[in-house]
C-alpha positions in Angstrom: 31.2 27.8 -13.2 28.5 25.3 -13.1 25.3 26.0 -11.2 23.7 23.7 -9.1 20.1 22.5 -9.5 17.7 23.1 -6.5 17.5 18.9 -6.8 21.4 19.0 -6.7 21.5 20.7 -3.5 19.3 18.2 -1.6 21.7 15.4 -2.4 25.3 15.0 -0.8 28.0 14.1 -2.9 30.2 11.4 -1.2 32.5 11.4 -3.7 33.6 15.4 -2.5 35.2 13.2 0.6 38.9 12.2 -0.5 38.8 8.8 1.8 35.9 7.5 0.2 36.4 8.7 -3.7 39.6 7.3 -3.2 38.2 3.6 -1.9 35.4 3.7 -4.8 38.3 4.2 -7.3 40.4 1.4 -5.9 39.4 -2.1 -6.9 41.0 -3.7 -3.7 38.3 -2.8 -1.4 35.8 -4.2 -3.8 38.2 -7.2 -4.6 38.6 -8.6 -1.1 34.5 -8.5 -0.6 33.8 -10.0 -3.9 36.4 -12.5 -3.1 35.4 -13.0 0.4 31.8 -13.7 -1.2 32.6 -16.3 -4.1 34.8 -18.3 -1.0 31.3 -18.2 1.1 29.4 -18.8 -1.9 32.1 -21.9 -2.7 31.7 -23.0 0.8 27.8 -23.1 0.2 28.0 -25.3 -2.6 30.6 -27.9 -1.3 28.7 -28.1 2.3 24.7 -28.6 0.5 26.7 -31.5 -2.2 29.0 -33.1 0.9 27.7 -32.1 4.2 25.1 -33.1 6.1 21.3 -33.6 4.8 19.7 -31.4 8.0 19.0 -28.2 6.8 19.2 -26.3 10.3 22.7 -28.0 10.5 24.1 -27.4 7.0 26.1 -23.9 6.0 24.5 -24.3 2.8 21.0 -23.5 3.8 22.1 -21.3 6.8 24.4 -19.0 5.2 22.8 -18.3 2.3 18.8 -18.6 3.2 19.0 -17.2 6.4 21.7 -14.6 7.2 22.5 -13.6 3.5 19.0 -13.1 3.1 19.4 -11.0 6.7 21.4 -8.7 5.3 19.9 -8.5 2.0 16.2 -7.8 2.7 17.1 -5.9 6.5 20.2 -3.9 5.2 20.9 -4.0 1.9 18.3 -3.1 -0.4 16.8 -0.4 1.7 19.2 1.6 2.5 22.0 0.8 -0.5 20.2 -0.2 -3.0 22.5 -3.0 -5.8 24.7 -2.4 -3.4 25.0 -6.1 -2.9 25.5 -6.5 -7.4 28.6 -4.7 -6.6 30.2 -7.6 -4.6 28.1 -10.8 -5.9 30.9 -13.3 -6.4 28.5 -14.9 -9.2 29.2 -13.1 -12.5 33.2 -13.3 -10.8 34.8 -16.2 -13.0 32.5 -15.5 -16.1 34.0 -11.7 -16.0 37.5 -12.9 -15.1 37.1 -15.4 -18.6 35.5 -12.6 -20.7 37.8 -9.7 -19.4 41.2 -11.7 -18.9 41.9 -9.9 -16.0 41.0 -10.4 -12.3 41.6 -6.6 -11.8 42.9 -3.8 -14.0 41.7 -4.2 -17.8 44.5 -5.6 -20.3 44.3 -7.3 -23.8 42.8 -10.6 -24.3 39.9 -12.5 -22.7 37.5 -15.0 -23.6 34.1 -14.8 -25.4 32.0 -14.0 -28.3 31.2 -10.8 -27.0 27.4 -11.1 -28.9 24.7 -9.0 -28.1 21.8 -9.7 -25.9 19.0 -10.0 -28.2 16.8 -7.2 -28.8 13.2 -9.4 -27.9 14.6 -9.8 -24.7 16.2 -6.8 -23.3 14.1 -6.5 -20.6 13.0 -8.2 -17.3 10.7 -10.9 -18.5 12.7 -13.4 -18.4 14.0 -12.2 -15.1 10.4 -12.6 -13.5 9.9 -16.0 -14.9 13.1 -16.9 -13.7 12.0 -15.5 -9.8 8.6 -17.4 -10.0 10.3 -20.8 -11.5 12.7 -21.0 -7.9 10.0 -19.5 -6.0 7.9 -22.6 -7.1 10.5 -25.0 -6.0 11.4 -22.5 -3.1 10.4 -24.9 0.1 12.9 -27.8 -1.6 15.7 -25.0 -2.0 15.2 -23.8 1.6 15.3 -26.9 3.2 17.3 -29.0 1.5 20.9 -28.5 1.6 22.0 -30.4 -2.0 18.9 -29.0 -4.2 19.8 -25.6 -2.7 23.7 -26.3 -3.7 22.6 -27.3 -7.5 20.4 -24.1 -7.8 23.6 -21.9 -6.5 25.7 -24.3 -8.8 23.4 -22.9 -11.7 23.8 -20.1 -11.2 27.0 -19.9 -11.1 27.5 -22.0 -14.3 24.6 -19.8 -16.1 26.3 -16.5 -15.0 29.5 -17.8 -16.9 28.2 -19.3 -19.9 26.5 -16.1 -20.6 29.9 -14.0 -20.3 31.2 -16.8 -22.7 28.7 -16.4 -24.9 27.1 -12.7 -24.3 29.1 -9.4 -24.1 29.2 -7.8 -20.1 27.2 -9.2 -17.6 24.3 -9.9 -19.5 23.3 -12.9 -16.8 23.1 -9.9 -14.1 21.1 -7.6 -16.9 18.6 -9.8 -17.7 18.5 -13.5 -15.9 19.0 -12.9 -12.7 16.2 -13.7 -10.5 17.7 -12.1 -7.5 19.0 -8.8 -9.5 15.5 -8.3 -10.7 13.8 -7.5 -7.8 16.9 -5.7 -6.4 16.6 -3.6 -9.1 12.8 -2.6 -8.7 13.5 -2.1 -5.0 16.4 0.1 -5.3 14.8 2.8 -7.1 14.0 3.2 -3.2 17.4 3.8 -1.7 18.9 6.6 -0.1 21.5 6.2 -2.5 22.6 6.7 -6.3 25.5 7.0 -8.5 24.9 9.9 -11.0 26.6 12.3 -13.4 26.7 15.5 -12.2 26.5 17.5 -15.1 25.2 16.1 -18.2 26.3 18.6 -20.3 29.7 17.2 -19.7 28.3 13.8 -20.9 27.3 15.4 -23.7 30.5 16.9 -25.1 32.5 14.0 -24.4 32.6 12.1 -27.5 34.4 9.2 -26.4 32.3 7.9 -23.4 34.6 6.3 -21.9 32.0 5.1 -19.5 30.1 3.7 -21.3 33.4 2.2 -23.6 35.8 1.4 -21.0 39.2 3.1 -20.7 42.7 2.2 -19.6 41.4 2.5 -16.2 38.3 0.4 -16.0 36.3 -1.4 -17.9 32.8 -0.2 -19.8 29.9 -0.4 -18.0 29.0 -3.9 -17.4 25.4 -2.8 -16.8 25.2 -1.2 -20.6 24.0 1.8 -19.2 25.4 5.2 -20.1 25.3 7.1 -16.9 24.8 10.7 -18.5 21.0 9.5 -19.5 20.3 7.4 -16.0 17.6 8.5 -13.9 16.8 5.7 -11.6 18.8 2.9 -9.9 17.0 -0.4 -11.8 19.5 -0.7 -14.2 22.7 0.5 -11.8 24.9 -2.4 -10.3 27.2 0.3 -8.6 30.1 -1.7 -9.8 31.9 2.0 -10.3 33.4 1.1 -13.5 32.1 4.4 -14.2 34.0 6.5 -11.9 37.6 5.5 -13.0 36.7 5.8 -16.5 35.2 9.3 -16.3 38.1 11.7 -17.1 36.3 14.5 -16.4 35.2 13.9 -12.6 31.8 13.8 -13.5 30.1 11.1 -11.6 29.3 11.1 -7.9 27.4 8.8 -5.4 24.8 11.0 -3.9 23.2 10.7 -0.5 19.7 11.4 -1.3 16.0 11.5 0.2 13.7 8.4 0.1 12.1 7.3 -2.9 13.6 9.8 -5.7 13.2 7.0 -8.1 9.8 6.9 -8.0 9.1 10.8 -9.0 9.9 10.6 -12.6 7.2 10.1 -14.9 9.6 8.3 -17.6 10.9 5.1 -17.7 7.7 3.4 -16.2 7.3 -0.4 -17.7 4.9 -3.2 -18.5 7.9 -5.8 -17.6 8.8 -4.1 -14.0 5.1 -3.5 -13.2 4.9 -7.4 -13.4 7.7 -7.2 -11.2 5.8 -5.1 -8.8 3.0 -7.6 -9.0 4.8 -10.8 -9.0 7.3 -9.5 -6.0 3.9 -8.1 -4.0 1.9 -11.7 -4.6 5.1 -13.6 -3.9 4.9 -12.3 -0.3 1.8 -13.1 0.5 2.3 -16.6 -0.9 5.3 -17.3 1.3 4.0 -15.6 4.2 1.1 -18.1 3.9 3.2 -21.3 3.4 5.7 -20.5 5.4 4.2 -18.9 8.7 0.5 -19.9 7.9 -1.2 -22.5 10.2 -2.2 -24.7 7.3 -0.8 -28.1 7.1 -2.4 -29.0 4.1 -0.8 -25.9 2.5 2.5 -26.2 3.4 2.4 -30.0 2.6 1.2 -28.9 -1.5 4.2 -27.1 -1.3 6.6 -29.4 -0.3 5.6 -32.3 -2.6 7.1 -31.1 -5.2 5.7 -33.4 -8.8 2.4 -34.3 -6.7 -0.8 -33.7 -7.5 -0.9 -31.2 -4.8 1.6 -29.6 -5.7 1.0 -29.6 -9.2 -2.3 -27.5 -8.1 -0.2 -25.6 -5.6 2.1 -24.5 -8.2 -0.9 -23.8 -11.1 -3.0 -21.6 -8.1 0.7 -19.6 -7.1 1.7 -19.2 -10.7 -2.0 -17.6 -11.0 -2.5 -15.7 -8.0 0.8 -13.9 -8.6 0.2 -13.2 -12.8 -3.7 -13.3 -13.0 -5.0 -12.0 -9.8 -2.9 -9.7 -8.2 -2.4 -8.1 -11.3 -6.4 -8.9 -11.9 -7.2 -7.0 -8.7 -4.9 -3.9 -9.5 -5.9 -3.5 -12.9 -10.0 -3.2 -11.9 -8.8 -0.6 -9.3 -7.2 1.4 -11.8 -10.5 0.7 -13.7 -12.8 2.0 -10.7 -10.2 5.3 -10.1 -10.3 6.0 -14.0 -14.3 5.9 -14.1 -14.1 8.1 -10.8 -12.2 10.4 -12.3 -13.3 11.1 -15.1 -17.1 10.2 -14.8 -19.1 10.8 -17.8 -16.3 12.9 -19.4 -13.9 12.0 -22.2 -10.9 9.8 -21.2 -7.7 12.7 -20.8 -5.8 10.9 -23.5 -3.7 8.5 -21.5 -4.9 5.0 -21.8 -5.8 2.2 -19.6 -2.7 0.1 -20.2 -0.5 3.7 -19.9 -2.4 4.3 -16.2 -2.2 0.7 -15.3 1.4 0.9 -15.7 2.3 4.0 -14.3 0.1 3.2 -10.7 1.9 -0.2 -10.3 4.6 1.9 -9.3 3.1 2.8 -6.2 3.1 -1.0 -4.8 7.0 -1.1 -5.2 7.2 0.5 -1.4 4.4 -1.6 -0.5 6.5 -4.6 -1.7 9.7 -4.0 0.0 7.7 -3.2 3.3 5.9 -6.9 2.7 9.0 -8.6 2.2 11.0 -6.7 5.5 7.9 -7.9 7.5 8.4 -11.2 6.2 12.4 -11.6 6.7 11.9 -10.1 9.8 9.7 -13.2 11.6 11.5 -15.8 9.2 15.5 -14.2 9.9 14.7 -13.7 13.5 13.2 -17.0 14.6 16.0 -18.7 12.5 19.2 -16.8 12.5 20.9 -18.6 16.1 20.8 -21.7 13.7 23.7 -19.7 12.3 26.2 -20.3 15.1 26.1 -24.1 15.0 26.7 -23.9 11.4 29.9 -21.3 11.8 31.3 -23.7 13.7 30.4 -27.0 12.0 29.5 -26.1 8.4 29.5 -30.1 7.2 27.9 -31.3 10.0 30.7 -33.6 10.5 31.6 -32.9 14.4 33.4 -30.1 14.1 33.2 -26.8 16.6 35.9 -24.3 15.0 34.5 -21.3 17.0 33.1 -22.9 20.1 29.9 -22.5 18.6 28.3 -25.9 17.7 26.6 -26.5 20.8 24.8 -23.5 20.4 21.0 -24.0 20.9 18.2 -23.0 19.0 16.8 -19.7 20.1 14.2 -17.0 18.7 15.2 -13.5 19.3 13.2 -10.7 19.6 9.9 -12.8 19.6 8.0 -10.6 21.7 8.8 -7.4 19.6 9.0 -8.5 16.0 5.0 -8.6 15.6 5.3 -4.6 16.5 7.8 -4.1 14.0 6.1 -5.8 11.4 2.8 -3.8 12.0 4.9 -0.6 11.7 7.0 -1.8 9.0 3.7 -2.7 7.0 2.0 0.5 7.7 5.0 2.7 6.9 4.4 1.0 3.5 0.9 1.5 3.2 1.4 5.0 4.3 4.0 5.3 1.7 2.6 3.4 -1.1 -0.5 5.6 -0.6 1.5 8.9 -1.3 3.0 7.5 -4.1 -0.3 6.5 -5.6 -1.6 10.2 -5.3 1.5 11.8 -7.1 1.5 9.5 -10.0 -2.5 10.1 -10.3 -1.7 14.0 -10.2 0.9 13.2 -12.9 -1.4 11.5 -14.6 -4.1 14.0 -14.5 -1.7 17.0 -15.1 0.8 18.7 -13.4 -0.1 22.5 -14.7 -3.3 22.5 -12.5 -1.1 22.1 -9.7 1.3 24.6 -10.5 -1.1 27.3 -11.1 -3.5 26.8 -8.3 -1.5 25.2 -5.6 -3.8 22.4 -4.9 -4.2 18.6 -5.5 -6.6 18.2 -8.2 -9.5 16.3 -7.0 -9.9 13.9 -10.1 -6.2 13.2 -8.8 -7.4 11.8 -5.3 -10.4 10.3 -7.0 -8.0 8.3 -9.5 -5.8 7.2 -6.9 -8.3 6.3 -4.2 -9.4 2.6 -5.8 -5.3 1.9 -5.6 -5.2 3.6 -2.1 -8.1 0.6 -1.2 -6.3 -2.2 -2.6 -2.9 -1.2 -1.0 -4.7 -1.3 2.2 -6.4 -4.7 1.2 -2.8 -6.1 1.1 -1.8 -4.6 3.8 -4.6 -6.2 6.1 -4.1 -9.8 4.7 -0.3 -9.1 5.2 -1.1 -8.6 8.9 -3.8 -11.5 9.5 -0.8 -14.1 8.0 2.1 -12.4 9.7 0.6 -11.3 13.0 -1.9 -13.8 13.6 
């Protein structure tokens, strides 16, 4: 009889409830979204290329920018996670080519099945990718037919790699959207696990990891019996009809789990941290900033000015964000251990392991920000419903529909919260990975937070509350 961990018990197993193992196993449910998405998706492409030039007026810019980005950044990364990897429509026709099937596996399929080179098989490239359309982010949230090319390449990207590359390396490691899904998901209240890994273990055939009669092998390349965080999890549930043992589950968990392990903390998604934190505050000033001359730089893309604009983002988000973070972890280590010797972990080792406390920080920046941006845009959406060319039509009723702000009055409170939550949160995060850092054995035997803890994490504690107080002056001001 297996015995349950005292983490085990915390967490609810979904996959105990017959109704909802048995929609996770079925690829119908998951189908009609997908394909529901790639027709919205579709629909994007064809309006920005053949519809009208206005952004406010054009589905391309509306559907995607504004209530996609709704959903994503209000709903779907907090409180699920990839959820929204498991429906993107834009690794669809790649996967359809390289798997010959639209559903249930069979023989054939196109492709050269190669491997994802070794250099690469991590989230560099994904970052560069994120600040490259972040550079060109005021043309592709405005204009209607740049915004339809960048979804066209995506699309075209995402199945060239399947073509060329074996699963869905384009969601692994290009994405610009699935990297910073994956950094925020280690946040989620939500996870899809093994539940025994000694299970995993004597299974020699792994089926899901291999693939089976039943599904296909993780698309991911991640072997669920040695996953401990979400990153790397696109909760495509490939998984779960391959496991013939009933050994996977999707857990209802407490906030944050992701963070607590010590392991699996990198150079490449501390960047991401830095990049996704910096980001913010860039678009929260260009975007809902007073200055003209600002958001002019950004919009003239190949000028001069924006030539400097691009050169000052590019580094503000890679030299001094990072810059900033990395002489606070300098300050908390000299704190700590004052005239001592150094513990043994090194500067780089510490650097990395605090920038793990900014990933709640991050996601509370970017919620603030959707919030004022979403809200004060989203009844351009109706119009759009109804007339998605801007040719005259009004299928719904809708295309008369004014512009209106909602909840103007109470979205600078719910910012404020939202950002303190963060700080609060990013703060407590900070002091456990110092006490990790420190040692974990003082704790256990005396019961108390070492000081040299609070003293490492203090410097990090400042600069989260540095961010969070420019965050406020550009969002609430």
């Amino acid at each position: 009889m297996k015995v349950e961990t005292p983490e085990q018990t915390k967490k609810i197993d979904l996959t105990r409830l017959p109704v909802v193992k048995s929609a996770l196993r079925s690829r119908w449910p998951q189908f009609a979204l997908r394909a529901l998405a790639l027709a919205g998706f579709l629909l994007a492409i064809l309006a920005g290329l053949l519809g009208t030039p206005v952004g406010s007026r054009n589905f391309a810019i509306v559907f995607v920018w504004i209530a996609w980005w709704a959903l994503l950044m209000l709903a779907l990364v907090p409180l699920l996670g990839r959820g929204w990897c498991s429906i993107c429509p834009i690794p669809m026709p790649g996967e359809w080519l390289q798997q010959g099937a639209m559903l249930k596996p069979q023989a054939g399929g196109a492709g050269l099945g190669k491997r994802w080179p070794n250099r690469f098989r991590n989230i560099w490239l994904q970052n560069g990718a994120f600040a490259l359309v972040a550079l060109f982010s005021t043309l592709v949230l405005t204009q209607p037919s740049v915004s339809a090319l960048v979804l066209a390449a995506f699309l075209l990207i995402a199945t060239g790699a399947s073509l060329i590359f074996e699963r869905r390396a384009f969601c692994r490691y290009l994405c610009p959207v699935g990297g910073f899904i994956g950094l925020y998901s280690q946040l989620a209240p939500v996870e899809l696990r093994v539940k025994d890994r000694s299970v995993c273990a004597g299974h020699v055939e792994k089926t899901c990891y291999t693939g089976s009669e039943d599904g296909y092998g993780c698309p991911w390349q991640v072997f669920p019996g040695g996953m401990i965080k979400n990153t790397y999890c696109g909760l495509c549930m490939e998984c779960l009809r391959t496991c013939p043992h009933d050994n996977i589950a999707l857990n209802l968990r407490s906030l944050g789990e992701d963070l607590e392990p010590a392991r699996g903390r990198k150079l490449d998604e501390a960047f991401k941290a830095f990049l996704m934190l910096g980001s913010a505050l860039v678009y929260s000033a260009v975007l809902l900033g007073p200055w003209g001359i600002l958001k002019n730089s950004a919009y003239s893309i190949a000028s001069p000015a924006w030539l400097l604009y691009a050169l000052v983002f590019l580094t503000f988000v890679f030299g001094v964000v990072p810059g900033a973070f990395w002489l606070a972890v300098r300050i908390g280590r000299w704190l700590a251990d004052g005239k001592k010797k150094s513990r043994g972990t090194t500067m780089r080792r510490d650097f990395i392991q605090l920038a793990y406390s900014l990933v709640p920080l991050g996601l509370a920046a970017w919620i603030a920000f959707s919030l004022a941006f979403v809200f004060t845009n989203l009844s351009y959406l109706w119009p759009a419903l109804s007339d998605p060319f801007g040719w005259g039509w009004n299928l719904f009723g809708t295309a008369g529909a004014v512009w209106t702000p909602y909840l103007a009055s109470l979205i600078p409170f719910l910012q404020a919260a939202i950002l303190l939550v963060g700080l609060g949160w990013a703060s407590r995060t900070a002091l456990k990975i110092a006490t990790q850092i420190i040692g974990g054995d003082r704790i256990r035997q005396t019961g108390k937070q070492p000081a040299s803890a609070a003293r490492l994490a203090l410097p990090v504690v400042v600069f989260c509350l540095a961010v969070t107080g420019g965050l406020m002056g550009l969002l609430l001001a």
